[in-house]
C-alpha positions in Angstrom: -1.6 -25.7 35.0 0.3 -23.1 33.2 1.0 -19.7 34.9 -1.4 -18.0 32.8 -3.9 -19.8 33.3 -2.9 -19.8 37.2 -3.2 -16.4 37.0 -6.9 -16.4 35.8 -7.8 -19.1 38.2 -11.2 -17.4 39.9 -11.3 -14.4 37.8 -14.5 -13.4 37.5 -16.1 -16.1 39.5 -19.8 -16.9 38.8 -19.2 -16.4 34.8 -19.0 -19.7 33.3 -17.5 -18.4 30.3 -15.9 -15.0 29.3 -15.8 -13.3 25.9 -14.0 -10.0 24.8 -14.0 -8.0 21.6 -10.3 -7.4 20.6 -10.2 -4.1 19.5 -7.2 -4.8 16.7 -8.4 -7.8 15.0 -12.1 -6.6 14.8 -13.3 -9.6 15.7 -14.9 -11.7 19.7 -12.5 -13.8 21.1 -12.7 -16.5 24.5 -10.9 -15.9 27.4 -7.3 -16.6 26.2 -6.7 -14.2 23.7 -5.0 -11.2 22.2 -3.5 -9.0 25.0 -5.8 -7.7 27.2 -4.8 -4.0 26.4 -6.3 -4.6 22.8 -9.8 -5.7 23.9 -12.8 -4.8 25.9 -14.2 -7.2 28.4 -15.1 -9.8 30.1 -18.4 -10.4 28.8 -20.5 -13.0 30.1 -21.5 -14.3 26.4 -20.3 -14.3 22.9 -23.2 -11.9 21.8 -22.6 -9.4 24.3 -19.2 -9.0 23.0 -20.6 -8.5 19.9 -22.3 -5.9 20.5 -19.4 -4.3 22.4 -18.6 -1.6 19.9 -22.5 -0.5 19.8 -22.0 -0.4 23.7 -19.2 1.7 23.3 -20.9 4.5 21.6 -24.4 4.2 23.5 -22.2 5.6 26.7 -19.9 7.8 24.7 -22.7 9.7 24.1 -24.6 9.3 27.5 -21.3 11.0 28.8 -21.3 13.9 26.1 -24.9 14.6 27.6 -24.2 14.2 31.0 -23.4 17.5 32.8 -21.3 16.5 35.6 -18.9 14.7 32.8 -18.0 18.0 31.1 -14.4 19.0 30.4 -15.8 23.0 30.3 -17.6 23.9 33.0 -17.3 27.9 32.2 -18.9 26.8 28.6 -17.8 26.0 25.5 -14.4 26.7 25.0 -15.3 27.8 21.2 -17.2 30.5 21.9 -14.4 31.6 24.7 -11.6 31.2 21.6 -14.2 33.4 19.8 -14.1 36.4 22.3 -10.2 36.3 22.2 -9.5 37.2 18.7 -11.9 40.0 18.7 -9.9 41.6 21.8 
C-alpha cells in the first residue's frame, strides 16, 4: 500500500465508492484524482458529482435569501454609498 492510499484508508467509511467534480478540468473524477483543492466532494456516486455545479448554485442562492447569512445587516450597502455622496 502506497502512502496515499494509506492515508485514505477508512475515509469516509460506509461509501463504497467516492466521486468528485474537479473544478479545473470540468470534468467527475474517482477517488484518486486531481488535487483535492481543485474539486468538490466526496460524493457517494458518479451522478451526484455531476450534478455538483447545479448543487453549487441551488445553495448559493438559498444563502443570498437567507437572512442570518447576510454580510449587511444595517441594509444594503448601495443605498448607504448613495446617502454619502449627497452629504
Amino acid at each position: 500500500m502506497s502512502h496515499a492510499q494509506g492515508l485514505w484508508h477508512g475515509y469516509r467509511e460506509g461509501m463504497e465508492e467516492e466521486w468528485y467534480y474537479c473544478v479545473e478540468h470540468d470534468r467527475v473524477e474517482a477517488k484518486f484524482g486531481c488535487r483535492i483543492t481543485n474539486r468538490l466532494g466526496p460524493y457517494a456516486t458518479r451522478e451526484e458529482a455531476e450534478q455538483a455545479l447545479e448543487k453549487v448554485e441551488q445553495r448559493n442562492a438559498e444563502w443570498e435569501d437567507d437572512p442570518d447569512w447576510q454580510d449587511d445587516p444595517w441594509g444594503d450597502a448601495t443605498d448607504q454609498d448613495e446617502e454619502r455622496r449627497d452629504i
